[in-house]
C-alpha positions as CSV (number, residue, x, y, z in Angstrom):
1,X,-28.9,33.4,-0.7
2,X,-31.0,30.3,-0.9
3,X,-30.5,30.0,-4.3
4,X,-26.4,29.3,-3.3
5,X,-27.6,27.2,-0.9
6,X,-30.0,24.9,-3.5
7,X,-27.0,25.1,-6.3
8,X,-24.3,24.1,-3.5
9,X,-26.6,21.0,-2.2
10,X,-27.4,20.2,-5.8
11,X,-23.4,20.5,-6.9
12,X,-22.5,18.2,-4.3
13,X,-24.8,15.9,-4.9
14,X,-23.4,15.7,-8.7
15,X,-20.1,15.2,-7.3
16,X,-20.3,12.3,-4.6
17,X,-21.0,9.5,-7.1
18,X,-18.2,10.7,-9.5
19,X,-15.5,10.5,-6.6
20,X,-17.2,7.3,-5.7
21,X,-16.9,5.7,-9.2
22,X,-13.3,7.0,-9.4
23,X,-12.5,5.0,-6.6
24,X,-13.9,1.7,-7.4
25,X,-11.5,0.9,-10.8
26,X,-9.0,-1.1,-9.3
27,X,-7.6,-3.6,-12.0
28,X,-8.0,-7.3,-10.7
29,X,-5.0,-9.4,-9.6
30,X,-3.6,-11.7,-12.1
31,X,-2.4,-15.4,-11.1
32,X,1.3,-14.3,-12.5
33,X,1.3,-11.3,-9.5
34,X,-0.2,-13.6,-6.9
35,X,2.7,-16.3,-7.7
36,X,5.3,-13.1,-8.1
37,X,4.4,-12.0,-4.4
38,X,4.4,-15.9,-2.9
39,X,7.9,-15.9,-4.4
40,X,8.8,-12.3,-2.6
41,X,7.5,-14.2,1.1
42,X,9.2,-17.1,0.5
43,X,12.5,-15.2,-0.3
44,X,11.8,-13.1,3.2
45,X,11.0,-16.6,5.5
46,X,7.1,-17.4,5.2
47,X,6.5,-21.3,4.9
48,X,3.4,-22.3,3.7
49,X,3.2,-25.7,5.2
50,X,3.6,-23.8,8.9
51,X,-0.1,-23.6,9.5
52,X,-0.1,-23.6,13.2
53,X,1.9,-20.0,13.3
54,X,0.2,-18.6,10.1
55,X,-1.1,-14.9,11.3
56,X,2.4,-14.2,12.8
57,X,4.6,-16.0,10.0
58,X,2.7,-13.8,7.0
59,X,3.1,-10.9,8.8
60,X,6.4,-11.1,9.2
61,X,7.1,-11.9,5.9
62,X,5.1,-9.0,4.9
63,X,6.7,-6.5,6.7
64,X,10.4,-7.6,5.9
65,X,9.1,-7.5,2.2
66,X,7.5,-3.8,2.9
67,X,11.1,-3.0,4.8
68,X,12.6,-3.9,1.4
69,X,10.8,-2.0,-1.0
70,X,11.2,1.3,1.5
71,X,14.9,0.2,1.2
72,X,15.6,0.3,-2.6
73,X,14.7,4.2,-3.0
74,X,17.0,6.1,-4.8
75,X,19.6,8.8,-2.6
76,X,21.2,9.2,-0.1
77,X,20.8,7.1,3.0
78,X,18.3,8.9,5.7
79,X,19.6,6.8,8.5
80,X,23.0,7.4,10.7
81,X,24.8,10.9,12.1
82,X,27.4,12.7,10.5
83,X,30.1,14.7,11.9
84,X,30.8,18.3,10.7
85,X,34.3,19.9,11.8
86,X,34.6,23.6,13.1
C-alpha cells in the first residue's frame, strides 16, 4: 500500500510540469492580426480618437464583434418559437 502511495505522488509529480508546458505554447500575435482585429472594431463602432470613453467604447465593440462571430454558425437558427398544428 505505501508503495501505491510513493508511485502515485511520484506519477503526479511527472505529470504537473508536462500539462504546464503544454499550456504555455501559444503562438505570438502578428502585426497583420492586430491591424485585422482594429479593422473588425472599427467596422462594429470603436473610435480610437474617443479617449475620454475608452473602457466602455472597446467593450462594446468587442462584444458586438463576439455577437457576430456566435452569429455566422452554420444551421438552423436557435432563436424564435414555432408553431406545430394538431
Amino acid at each position: 500500500m505505501n508503495s501505491l502511495i510513493k508511485a502515485a505522488v511520484v506519477a503526479a509529480i511527472v505529470a504537473v510540469p508536462a500539462l504546464s508546458f503544454a499550456q504555455s505554447q501559444q503562438q505570438p500575435v502578428t502585426r497583420a492580426q492586430v491591424r485585422a482585429e482594429l479593422a473588425q472594431l472599427r467596422a462594429a463602432g470603436y473610435d480610437p480618437s474617443d479617449w475620454m470613453h475608452y473602457p466602455e467604447n472597446i467593450q462594446a465593440a468587442e462584444a458586438r464583434v463576439a455577437a457576430d462571430k456566435a452569429n455566422t454558425a452554420y444551421g438552423p437558427s436557435t432563436s424564435g418559437t414555432s408553431q406545430s398544428s394538431q
